[in-house]
N, C-alpha and C positions, 0 to 999 in steps of 0.2 A: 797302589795308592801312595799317596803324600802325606807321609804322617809327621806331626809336630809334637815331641814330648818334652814335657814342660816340669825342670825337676830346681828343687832347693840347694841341693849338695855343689860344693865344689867339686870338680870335675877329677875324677879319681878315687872316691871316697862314697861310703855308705849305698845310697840310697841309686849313684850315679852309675853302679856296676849292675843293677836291676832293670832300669833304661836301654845300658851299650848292648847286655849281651840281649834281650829282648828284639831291639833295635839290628843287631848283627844278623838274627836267625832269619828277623822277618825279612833282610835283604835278600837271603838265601829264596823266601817267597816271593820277589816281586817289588816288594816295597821299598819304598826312600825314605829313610827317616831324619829329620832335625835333633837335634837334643840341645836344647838351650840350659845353661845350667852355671853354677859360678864359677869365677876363676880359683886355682886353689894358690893363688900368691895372695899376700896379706896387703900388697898399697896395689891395687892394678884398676887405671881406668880405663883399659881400653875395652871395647866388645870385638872378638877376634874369632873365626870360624876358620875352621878345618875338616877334612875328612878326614876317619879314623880308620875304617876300613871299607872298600867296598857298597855305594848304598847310607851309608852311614855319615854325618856331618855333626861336629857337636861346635855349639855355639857358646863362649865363654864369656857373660857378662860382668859388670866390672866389683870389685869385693876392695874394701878398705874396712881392713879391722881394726875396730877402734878399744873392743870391749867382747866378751863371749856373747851381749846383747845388741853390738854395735855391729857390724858388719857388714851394711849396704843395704839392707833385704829389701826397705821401701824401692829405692832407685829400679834395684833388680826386677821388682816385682810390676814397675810402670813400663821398664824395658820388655819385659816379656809380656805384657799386657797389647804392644803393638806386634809382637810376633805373632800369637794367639788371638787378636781381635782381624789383624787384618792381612794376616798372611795368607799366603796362598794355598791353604792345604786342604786335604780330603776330610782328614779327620784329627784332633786334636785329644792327647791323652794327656792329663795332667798327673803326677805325680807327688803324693804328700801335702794333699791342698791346706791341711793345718797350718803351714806355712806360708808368710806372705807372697814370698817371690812364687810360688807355685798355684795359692788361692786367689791373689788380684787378678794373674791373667785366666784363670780358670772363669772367673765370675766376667772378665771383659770378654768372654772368647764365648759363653752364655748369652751377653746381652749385644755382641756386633755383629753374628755372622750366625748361618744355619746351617754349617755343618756339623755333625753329631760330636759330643764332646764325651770323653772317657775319665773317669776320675780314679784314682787309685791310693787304695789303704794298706801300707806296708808298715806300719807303729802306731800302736798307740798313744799319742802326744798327752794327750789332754789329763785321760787316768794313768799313764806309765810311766812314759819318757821323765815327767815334769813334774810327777808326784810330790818331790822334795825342793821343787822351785818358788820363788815367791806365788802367793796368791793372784795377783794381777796377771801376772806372766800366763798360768797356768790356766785363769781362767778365760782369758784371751784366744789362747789354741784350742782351749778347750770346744769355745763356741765356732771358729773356722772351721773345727774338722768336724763337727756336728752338723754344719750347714752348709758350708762349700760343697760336702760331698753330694749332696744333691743336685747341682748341678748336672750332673753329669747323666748322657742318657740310659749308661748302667755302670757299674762301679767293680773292679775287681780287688781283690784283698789275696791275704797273701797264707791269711790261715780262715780256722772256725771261729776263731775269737772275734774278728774282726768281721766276718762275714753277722757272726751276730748284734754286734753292735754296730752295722750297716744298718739291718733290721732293725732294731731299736730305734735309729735315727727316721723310720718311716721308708725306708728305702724295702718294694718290696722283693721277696727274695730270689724270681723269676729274673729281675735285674743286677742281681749281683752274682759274679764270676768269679771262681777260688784259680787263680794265677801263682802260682808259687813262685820263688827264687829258684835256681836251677843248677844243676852240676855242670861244670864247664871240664867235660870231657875229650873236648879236642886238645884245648892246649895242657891237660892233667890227665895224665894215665897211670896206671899200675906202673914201677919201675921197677927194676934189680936194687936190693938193697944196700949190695955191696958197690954196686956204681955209685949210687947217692950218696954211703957213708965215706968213701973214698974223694968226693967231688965237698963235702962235709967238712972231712977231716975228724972224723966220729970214728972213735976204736969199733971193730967189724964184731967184736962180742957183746957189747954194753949192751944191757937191758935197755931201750932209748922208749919214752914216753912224751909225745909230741901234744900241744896246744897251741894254739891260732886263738887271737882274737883284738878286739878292736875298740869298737864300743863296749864302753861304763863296766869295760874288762877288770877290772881291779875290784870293781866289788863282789866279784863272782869266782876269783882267784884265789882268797885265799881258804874257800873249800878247798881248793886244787891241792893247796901247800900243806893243808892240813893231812888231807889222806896220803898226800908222798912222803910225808914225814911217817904214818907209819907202814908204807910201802918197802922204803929204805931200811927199818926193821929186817924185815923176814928177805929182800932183796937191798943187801945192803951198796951193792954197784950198778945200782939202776940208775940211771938221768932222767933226768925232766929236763924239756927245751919248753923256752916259751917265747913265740913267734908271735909280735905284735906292738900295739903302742905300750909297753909297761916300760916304768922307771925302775932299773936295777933297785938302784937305794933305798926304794921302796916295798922291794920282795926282800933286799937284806937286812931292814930293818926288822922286818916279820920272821923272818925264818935265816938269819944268820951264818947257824951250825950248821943250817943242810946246802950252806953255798958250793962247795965239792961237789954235790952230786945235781946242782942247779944252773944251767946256763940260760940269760935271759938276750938272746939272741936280737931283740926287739924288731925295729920295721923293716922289712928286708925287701928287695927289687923282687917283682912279681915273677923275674926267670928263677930265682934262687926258693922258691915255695913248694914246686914240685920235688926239690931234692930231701928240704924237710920232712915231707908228707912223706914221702919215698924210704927216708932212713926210718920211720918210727915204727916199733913194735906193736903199738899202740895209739891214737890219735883222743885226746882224752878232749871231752864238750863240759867242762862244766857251767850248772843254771841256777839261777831258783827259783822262785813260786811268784815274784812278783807281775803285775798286769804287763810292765813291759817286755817281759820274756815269754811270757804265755800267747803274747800278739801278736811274736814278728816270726820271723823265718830268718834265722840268721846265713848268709852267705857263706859261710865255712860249711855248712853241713854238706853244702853242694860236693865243696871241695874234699872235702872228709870222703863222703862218699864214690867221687872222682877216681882217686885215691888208691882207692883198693883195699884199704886197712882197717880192721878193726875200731869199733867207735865203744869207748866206755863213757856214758855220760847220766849226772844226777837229773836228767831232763824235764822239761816239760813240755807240754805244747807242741807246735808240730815236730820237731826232731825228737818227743818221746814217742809218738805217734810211727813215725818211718823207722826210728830202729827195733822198735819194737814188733810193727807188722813186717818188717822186711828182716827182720832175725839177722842184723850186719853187725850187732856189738850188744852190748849189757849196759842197760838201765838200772836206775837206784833209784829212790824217790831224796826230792831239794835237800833235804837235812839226813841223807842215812849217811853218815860219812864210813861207817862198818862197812856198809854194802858197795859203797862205792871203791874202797877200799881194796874190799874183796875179788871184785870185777878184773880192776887192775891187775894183781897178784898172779890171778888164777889164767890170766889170758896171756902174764910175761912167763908161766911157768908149763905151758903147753902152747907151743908154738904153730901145731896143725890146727888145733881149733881156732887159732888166731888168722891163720891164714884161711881156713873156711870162712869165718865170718866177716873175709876183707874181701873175700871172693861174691860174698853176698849184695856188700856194699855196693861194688862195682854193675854186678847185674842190675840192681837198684836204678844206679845213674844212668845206665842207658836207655836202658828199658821203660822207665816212668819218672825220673825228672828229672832230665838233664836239657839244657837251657832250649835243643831242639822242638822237644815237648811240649814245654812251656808257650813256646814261641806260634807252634802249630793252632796250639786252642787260643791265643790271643787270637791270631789272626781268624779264626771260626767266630768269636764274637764279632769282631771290625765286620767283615763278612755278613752276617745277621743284622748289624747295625745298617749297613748300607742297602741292605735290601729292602728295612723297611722306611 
């Protein structure tokens, strides 16, 4: 088939690595997929198409940021409104229809054409994302992703959460698909530790306790700093790395005295994330209890699990869900910071149960959700769709 996916994100970020690698596997089936999505420069008016790999072609429409509110979306969203109404495809899957550039062409692509349309719930925008955002804002996405998602002639999500409140929205539940985010196993495997910490430059004894993260990561960090501070107690030559968008100045403003044993590594080339993942003793997730962490699947757990390593995380929602039935790390509940604490300690101080439980991790990704898998049950619903 000709699939056309229709996503919000600039190209490289979020929501857009749930499309590619989707998109990648199902070439592996057969399929040719589009991915229309925005440019990740801040003044770009061009619309520019490439292929990314094999089967694969992502389409970058044009983005001028003016404001965190200002960014292009309408434009975006009229532009992809002629991909999705009148393009040539088998079947059209939208992505984050909360979203203008993602819900205008979902709704044109409804009312132009008869091929079956796919809508997909990966955040909750309305109650999570946007909680703390003005009222208009909030209540704006609110009602898009309440009713765009219906469009669609079934709707996949990415947890339970959101599979529930599909159903809520009248969506019944014979048409909704749980599609997860996935582990990206081909290009992230188990490494030597000593090759990574050497490719690093990480002393080859240091206790090293590795974090990943991205999105509204700073509000969730400084659980992290809290139980390394009293990690560094009872382990007082442990490190913490932290891999992602955080501002140094901002973990030193919080945590100061523990900058010695703290390196905040920030955004790093997607070749240099295996070697991270690779050097840590430990790959630590921290969460907490709010709607938007209980709805999504965050993209790291794939990796995490990829990995090979050990997962300690205060969890909720699907990653407390997988580490817990797949026994790959030790969970804590949002607020034990003892327990989480504890996890840490006990997993940097017995290195065979760490390695068992990285050994776990791994069987995990391949075996049941790494992005092949994911990719296989997409394609069984398309499939179901087109037959009837």
């Amino acid at each position: 088939m000709k699939l056309l996916f229709i996503n919000h994100n600039p190209e490289g970020l979020g929501t857009y690595f749930r499309c590619y690698f989707l998109a990648r596997y199902l070439a592996d089936r057969g399929h040719t997929t589009t991915i229309v999505c925005s440019s990740k420069k801040k003044f770009d008016l061009t619309i520019a198409r490439r292929e990314v790999c094999p089967g694969v072609e992502v389409v970058t429409l044009p983005a001028v940021v003016l404001h965190k509110y200002a960014t292009g979306r309408a434009p975006r969203g009229l532009i992809g409104s002629f991909y999705a109404g009148f393009g040539r495809y088998d079947l059209i899957h939208a992505f984050a229809v909360s979203q203008p550039e993602a819900g205008v062409p979902a709704i044109a692509a409804y009312l132009l054409r008869r091929g079956p349309i796919v809508t997909d719930w990966d955040d909750d925008w309305g109650l999570g994302i946007l909680a703390d955002h003005p009222a208009p804002l909030r209540m704006f996405y609110d009602v898009m992703e309440r009713n765009v998602i219906k469009v669609g002639a079934v709707t996949t999500v990415v947890s339970e959460h959101l599979r529930n409140r599909a159903m809520d929205c009248g969506i019944p539940e014979q048409k909704i698909h749980k599609i997860t985010n996935g582990a990206n196993i081909d290009d992230i495997q188990p490494m030597d530790r000593t090759t990574c910490r050497m490719e690093l430059n990480i002393p080859q004894g240091e206790p090293v306790i590795v974090s990943m993260g991205h999105t509204y990561y700073i509000h969730k960090i400084y659980f992290l700093l809290d139980a390394f501070r009293e990690v560094v107690k009872k382990v007082p030559e442990a490190k913490l790395y932290l891999v992602g968008g955080l501002d140094p100045a901002e973990v030193a403003d919080y945590c100061g005295d523990l900058m010695n044993n703290i390196i905040v590594a920030g955004e790093r080339p997607f070749a240099e994330i295996k070697y991270y993942l690779g050097a840590a003793n430990i790959l630590a997730l921290p969460m907490d209890s709010s709607i938007f962490e209980i709805s999504r699947f965050p993209i790291r757990i794939g990796d995490y699990l990829a990995s090979g390593r050990p997962i300690v995380a205060n969890a909720v929602g699907e990653p407390k869900a997988i580490i817990e039935s797949e026994g790959c790390g030790i969970t804590s509940g949002p607020e034990d910071l003892e327990g989480f604490t504890e996890a840490l300690c006990r997993l940097l101080s017995d290195p065979n149960e760490a390695d068992r439980l990285g050994g776990l991790a791994r069987t995990a990704a391949e075996e049941r959700y790494c992005w092949q898998k994911q990719a296989e049950k997409l394609d069984a619903v398309y499939a179901d769709l087109m037959d009837t």
